[in-house]
KEZASE-963752 format. One record per residue: x, y, z of N, C-alpha, C, CB in turn; residue number from 1. Coordinates in steps of 0.05 Angstrom, whole numbers, always signed. Glycine has a CB too. Layout:
N
SETOR     nc1     nc2     nc3    cac1    cac2    cac3     cc1     cc2     cc3    cbc1    cbc2    cbc3  resi
SETOR       X       Y       Z       X       Y       Z       X       Y       Z       X       Y       Z   NUM
...
//
This chain:
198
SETOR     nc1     nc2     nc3    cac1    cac2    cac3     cc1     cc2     cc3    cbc1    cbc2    cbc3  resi
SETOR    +188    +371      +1    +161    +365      -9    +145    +391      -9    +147    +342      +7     1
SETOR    +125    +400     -30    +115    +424     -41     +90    +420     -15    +106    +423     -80     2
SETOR     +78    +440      -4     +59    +432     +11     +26    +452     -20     +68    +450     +56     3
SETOR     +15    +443     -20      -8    +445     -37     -37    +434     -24      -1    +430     -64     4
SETOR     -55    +448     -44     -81    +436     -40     -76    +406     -51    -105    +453     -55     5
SETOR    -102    +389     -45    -120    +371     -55    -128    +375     -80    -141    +370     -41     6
SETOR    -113    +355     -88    -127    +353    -125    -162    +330    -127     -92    +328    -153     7
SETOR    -167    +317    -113    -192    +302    -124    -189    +283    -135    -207    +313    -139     8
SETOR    -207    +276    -152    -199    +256    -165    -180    +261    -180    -216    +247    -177     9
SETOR    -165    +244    -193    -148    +247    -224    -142    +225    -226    -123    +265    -229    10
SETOR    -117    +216    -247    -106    +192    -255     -84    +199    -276    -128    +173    -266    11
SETOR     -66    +178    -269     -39    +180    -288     -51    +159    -310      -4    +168    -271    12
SETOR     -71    +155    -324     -63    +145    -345     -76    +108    -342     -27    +152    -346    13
SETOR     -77    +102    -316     -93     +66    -312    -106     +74    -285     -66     +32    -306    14
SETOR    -107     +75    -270    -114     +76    -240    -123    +108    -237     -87     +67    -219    15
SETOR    -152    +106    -239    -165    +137    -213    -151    +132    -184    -208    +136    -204    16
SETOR    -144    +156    -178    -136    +161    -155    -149    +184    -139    -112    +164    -158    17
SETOR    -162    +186    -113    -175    +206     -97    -151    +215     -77    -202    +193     -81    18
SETOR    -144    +243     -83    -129    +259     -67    -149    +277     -54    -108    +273     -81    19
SETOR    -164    +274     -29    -178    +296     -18    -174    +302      +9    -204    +292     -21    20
SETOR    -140    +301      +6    -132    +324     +40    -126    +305     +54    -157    +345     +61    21
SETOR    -142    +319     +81    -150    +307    +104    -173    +290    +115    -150    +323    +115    22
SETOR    -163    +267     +88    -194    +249     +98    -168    +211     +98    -236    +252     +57    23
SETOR    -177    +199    +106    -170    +169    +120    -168    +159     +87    -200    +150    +146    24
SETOR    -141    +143     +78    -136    +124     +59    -124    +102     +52    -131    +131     +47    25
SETOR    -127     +84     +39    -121     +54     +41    -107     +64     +25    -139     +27     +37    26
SETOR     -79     +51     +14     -55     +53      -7     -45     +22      -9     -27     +75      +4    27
SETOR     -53      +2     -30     -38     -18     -34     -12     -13     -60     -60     -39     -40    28
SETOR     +12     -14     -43     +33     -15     -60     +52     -47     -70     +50      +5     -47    29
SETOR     +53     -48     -94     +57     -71    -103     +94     -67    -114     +30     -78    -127    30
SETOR    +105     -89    -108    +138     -90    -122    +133     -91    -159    +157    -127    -109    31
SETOR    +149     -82    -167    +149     -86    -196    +148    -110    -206    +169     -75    -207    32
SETOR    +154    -129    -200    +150    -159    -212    +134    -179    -198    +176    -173    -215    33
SETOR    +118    -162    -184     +87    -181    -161     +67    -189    -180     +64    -156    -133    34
SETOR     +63    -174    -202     +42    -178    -219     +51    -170    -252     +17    -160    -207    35
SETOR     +56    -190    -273     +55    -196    -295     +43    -176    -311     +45    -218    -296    36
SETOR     +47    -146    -314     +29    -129    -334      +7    -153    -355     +56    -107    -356    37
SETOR     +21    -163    -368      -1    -188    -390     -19    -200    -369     +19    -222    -408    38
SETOR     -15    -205    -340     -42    -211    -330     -56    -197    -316     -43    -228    -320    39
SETOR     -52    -172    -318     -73    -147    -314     -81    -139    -337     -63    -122    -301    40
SETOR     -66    -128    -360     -79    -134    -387    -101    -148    -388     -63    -146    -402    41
SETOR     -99    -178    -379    -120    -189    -390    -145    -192    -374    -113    -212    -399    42
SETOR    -143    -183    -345    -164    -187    -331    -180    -152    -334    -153    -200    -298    43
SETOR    -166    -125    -342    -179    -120    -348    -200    -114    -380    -172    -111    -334    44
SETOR    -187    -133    -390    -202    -149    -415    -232    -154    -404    -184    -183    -424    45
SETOR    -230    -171    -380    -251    -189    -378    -275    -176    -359    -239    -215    -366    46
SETOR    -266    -138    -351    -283    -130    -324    -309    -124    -344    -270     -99    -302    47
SETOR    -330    -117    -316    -352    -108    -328    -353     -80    -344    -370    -109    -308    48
SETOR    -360     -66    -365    -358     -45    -381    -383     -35    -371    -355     -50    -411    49
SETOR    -407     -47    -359    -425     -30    -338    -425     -10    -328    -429     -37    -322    50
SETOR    -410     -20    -301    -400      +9    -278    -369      +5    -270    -421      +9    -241    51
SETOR    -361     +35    -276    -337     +28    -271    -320     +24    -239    -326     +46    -287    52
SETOR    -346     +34    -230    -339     +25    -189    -329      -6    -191    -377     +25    -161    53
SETOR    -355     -27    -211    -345     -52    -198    -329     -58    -213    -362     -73    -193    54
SETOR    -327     -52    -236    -306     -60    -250    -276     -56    -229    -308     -42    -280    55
SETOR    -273     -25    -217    -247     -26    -201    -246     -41    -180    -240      -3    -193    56
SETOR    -272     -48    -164    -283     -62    -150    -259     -95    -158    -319     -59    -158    57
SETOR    -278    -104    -175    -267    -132    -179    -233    -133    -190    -286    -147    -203    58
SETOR    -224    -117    -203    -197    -109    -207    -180    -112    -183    -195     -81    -216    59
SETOR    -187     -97    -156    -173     -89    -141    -173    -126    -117    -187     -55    -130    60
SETOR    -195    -135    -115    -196    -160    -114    -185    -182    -126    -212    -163    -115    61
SETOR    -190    -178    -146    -156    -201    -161    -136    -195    -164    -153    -211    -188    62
SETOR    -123    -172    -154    -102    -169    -149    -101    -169    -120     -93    -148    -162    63
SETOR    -108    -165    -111     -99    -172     -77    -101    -210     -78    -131    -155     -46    64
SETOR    -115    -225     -82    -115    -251     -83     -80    -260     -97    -144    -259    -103    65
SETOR     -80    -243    -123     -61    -256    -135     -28    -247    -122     -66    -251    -165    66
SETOR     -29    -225    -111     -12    -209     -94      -5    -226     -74     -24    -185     -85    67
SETOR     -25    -245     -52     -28    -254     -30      -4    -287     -37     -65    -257     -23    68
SETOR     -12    -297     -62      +8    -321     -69     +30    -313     -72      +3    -337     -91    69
SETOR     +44    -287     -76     +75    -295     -69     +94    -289     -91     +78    -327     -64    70
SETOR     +78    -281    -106    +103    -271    -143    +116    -255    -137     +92    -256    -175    71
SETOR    +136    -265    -151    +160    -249    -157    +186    -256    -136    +152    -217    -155    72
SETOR    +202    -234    -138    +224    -230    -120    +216    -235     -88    +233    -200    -124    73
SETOR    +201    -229     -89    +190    -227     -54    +210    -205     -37    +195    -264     -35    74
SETOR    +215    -189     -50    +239    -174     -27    +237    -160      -5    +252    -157     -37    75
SETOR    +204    -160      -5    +197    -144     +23    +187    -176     +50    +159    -117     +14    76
SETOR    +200    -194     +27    +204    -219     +51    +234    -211     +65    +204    -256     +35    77
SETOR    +261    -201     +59    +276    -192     +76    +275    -181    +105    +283    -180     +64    78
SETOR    +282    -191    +119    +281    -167    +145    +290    -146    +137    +297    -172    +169    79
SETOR    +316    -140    +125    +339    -122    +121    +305     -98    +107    +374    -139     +93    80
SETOR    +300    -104     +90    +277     -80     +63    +263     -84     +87    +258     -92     +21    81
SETOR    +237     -99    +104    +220     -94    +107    +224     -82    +137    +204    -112    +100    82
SETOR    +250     -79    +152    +255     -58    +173    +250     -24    +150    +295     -65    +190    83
SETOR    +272     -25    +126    +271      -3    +115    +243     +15    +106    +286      -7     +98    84
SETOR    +223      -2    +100    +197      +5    +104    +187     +10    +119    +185      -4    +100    85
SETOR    +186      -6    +134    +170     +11    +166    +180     +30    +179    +167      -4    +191    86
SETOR    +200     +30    +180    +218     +44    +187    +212     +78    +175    +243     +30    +177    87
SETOR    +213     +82    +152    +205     +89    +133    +174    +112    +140    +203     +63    +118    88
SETOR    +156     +84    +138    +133    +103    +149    +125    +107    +172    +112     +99    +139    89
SETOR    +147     +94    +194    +133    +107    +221    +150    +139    +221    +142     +84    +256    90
SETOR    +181    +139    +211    +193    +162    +203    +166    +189    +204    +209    +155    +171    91
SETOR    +156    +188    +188    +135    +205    +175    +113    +214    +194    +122    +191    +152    92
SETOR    +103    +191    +207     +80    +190    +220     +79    +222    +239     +81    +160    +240    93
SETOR     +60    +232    +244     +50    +262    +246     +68    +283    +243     +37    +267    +271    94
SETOR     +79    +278    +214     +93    +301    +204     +83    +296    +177    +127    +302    +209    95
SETOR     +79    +280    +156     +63    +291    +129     +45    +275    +138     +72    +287     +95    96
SETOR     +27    +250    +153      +6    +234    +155      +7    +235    +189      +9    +203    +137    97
SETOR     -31    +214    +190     -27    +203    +216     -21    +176    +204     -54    +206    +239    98
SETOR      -1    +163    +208      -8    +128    +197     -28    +117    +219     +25    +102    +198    99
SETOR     -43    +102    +213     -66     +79    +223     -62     +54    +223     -87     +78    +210   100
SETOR     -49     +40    +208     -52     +17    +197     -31     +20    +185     -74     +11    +182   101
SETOR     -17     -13    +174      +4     -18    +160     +13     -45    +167     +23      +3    +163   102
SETOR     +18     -63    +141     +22     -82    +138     +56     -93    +119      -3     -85    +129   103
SETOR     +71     -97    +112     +89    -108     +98     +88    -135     +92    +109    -103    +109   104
SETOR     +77    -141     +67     +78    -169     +57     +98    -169     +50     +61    -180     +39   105
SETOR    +107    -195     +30    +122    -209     +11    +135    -186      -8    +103    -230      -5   106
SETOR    +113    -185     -23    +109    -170     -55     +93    -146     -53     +91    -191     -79   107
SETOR     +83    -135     -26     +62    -112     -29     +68     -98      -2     +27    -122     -32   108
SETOR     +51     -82      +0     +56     -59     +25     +24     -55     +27     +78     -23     +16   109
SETOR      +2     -51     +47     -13     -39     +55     -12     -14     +72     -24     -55     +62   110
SETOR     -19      +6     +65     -21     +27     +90     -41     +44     +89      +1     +43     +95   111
SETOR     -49     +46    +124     -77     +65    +115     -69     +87    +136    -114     +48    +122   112
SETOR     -71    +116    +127     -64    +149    +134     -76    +158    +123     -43    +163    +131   113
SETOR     -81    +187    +141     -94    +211    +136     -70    +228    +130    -113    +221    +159   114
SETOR     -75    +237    +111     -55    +263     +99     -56    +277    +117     -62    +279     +73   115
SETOR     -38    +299    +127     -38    +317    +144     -50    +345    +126      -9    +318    +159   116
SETOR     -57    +368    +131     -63    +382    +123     -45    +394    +107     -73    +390    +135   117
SETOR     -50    +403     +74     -19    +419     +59      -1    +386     +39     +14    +435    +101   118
SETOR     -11    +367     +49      +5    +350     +34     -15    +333     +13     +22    +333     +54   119
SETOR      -5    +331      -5     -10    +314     -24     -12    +282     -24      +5    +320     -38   120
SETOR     -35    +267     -17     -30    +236     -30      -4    +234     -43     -52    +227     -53   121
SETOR      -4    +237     -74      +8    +227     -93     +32    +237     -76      +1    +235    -124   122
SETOR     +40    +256     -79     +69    +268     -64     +92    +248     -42     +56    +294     -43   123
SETOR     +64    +251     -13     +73    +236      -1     +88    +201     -15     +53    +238     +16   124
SETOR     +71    +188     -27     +79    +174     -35     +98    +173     -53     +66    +168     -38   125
SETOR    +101    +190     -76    +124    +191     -94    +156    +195     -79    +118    +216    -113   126
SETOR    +155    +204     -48    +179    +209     -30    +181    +183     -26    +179    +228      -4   127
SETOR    +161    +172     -12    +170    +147      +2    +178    +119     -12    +148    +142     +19   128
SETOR    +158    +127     -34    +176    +104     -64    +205    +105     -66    +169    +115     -98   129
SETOR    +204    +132     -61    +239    +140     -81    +251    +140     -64    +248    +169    -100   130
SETOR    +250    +141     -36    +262    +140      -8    +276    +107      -5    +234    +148     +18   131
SETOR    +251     +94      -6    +251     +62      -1    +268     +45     -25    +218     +51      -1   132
SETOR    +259     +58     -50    +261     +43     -64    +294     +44     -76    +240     +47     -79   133
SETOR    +301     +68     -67    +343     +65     -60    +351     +57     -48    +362     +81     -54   134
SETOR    +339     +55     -22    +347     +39      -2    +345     +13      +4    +340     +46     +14   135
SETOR    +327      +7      -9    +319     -20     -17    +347     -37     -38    +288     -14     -36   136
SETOR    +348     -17     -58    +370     -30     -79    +398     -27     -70    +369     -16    -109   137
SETOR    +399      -7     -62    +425      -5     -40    +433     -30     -29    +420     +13     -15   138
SETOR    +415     -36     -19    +417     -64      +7    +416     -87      -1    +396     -68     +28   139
SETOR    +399     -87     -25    +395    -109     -40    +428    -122     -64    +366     -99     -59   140
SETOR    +431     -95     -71    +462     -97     -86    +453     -86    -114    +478    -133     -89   141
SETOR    +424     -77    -125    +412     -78    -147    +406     -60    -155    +397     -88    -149   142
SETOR    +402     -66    -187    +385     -31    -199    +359     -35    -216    +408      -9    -225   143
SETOR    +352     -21    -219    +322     -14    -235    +294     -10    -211    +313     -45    -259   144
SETOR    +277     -23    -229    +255      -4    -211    +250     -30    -186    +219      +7    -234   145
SETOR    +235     -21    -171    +236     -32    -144    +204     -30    -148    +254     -15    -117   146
SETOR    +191     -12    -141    +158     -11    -143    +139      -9    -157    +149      +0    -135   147
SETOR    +119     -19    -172    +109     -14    -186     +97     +17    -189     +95     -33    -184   148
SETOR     +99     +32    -215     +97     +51    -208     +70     +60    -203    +108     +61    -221   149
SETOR     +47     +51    -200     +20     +64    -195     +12     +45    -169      -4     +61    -224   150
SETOR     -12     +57    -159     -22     +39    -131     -49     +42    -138     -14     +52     -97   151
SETOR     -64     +27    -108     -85     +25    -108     -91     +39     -82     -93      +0    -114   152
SETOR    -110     +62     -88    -118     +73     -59    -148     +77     -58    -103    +103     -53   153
SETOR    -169     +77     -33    -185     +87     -36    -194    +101      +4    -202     +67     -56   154
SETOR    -209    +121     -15    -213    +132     +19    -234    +119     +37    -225    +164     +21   155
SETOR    -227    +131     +62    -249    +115     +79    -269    +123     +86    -244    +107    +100   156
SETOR    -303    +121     +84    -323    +139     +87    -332    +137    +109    -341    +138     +71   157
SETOR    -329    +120    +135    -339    +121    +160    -319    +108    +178    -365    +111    +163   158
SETOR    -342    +113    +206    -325     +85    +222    -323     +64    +220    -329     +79    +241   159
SETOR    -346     +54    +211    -343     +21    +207    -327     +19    +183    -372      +3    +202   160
SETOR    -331     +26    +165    -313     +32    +139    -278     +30    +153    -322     +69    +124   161
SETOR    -264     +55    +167    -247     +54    +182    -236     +23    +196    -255     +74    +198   162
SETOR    -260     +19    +206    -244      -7    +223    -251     -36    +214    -253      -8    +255   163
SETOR    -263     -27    +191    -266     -57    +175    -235     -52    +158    -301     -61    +147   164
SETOR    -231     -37    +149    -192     -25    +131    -170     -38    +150    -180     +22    +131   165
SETOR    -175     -28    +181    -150     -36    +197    -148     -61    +199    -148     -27    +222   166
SETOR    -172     -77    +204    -172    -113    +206    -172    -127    +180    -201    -127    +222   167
SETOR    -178    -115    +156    -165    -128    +133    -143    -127    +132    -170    -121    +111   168
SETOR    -121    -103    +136     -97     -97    +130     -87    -111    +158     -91     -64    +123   169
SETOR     -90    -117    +177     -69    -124    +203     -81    -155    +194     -75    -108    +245   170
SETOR     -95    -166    +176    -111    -195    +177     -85    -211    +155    -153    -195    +160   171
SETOR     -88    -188    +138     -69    -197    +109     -49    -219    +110     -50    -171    +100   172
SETOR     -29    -221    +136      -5    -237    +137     -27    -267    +140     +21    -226    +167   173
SETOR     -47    -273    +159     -55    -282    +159     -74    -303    +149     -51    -273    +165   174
SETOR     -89    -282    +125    -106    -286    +109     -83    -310     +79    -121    -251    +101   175
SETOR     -58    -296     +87     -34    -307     +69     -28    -334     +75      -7    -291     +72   176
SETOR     -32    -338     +99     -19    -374    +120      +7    -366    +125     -16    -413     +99   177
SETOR     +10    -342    +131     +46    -329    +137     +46    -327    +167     +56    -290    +122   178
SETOR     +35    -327    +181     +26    -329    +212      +4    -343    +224     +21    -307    +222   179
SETOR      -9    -347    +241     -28    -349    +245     -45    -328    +274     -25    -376    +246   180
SETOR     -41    -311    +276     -60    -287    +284     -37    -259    +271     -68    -288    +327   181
SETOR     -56    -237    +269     -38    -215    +254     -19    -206    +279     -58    -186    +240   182
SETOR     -21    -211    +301      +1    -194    +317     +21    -206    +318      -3    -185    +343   183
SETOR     +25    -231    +307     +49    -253    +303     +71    -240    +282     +37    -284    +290   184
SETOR     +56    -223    +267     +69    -211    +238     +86    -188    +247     +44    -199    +214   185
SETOR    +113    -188    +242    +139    -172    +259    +130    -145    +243    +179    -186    +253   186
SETOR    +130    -146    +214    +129    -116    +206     +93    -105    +197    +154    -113    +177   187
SETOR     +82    -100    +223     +50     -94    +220     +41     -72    +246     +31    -128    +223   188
SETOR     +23     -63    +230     +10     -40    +266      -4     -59    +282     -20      -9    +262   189
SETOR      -4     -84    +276     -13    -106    +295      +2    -111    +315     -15    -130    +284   190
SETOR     +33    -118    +309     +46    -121    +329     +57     -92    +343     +66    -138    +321   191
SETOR     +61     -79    +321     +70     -52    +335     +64     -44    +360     +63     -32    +322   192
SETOR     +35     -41    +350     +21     -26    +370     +14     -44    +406     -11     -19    +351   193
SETOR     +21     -77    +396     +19     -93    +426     +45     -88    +441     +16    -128    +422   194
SETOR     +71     -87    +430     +97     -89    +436    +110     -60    +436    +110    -107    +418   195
SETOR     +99     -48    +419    +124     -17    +419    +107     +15    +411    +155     -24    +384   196
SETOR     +75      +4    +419     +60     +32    +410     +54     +44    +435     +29     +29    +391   197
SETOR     +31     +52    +437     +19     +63    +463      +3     +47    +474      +6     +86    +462   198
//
């Protein structure tokens, strides 16, 4: 992996993305068949043309709702994929990020890290896609794409900000009816951190 500056904002083309270093970020990653391209199409048909904060605002909210019911393959419902994920990003943890947070749903991945200094957002992530997402099909027996290719990230601007991110993301299994408290949830920094962190 290339070590580089911070690009800022940019975007591939649907989704702004904020690459700025060494600052705290939410990353929701979605499986390729969690969400129906025709029904993102059409919801962002329907956002506000106002501001485009809420417009991403409300975007990023109906897709976590619609994310939370369960479409698709579900393959990060496996033990077998969702050990290879975590697995995955604790691998990493204070060598390109600090991880904070991290969740493994169904159909999605939450994780919230600080880039280490020299690495790239997008980067990091484009390894760990292409890392997971062979290993994933490997195991699975399968080919084509495994993740959707864009995400949703945004940074974190304070503390409370910070620890309102970790209790949404460790809440998620929950918020789903997949457990009932987040440290019940086997692949999360919820349980991690009661059973096998510091």
């Amino acid at each position: 992996m290339r070590i580089s500056q911070p690009r800022g904002w940019h975007s591939r083309g649907y989704l702004p993305h904020f690459d700025g270093g060494a600052i705290a970020q939410t990353i929701n990653l979605r499986l390729q068949d969690s969400l129906p391209q025709v029904v993102l199409d059409r919801w962002r048909l329907e956002l506000p043309s106002e501001s485009p904060e809420a417009a991403k605002e409300l975007l990023y909210k109906r897709v976590e709702a619609y994310l939370d019911q369960g479409y698709g393959h579900c393959y990060l419902k496996d033990p077998r994929i969702a050990t290879i994920i975590q697995n995955s990003l604790l691998d990493f943890d204070n060598k390109r990020y600090k991880l904070l947070a991290w969740v493994v749903m169904p159909n999605h991945l939450h994780i919230l890290f600080t880039p280490n200094a020299g690495y790239e957002l997008s980067q990091i992530l484009k390894f760990f896609k292409g890392y997971t997402a062979r290993m994933a099909n490997r195991t699975l027996q399968r080919l084509g794409a495994f993740w959707m290719e864009d995400y949703f990230d945004r940074f974190i601007r304070d503390e409370k900000h910070l620890a309102n991110a970790i209790a949404y993301i460790e809440n998620n299994p929950v918020k789903s009816r997949l457990c009932g408290k987040p440290v019940d949830w086997v692949f999360s920094s919820a349980q991690w951190r009661k059973y096998k962190g510091d």
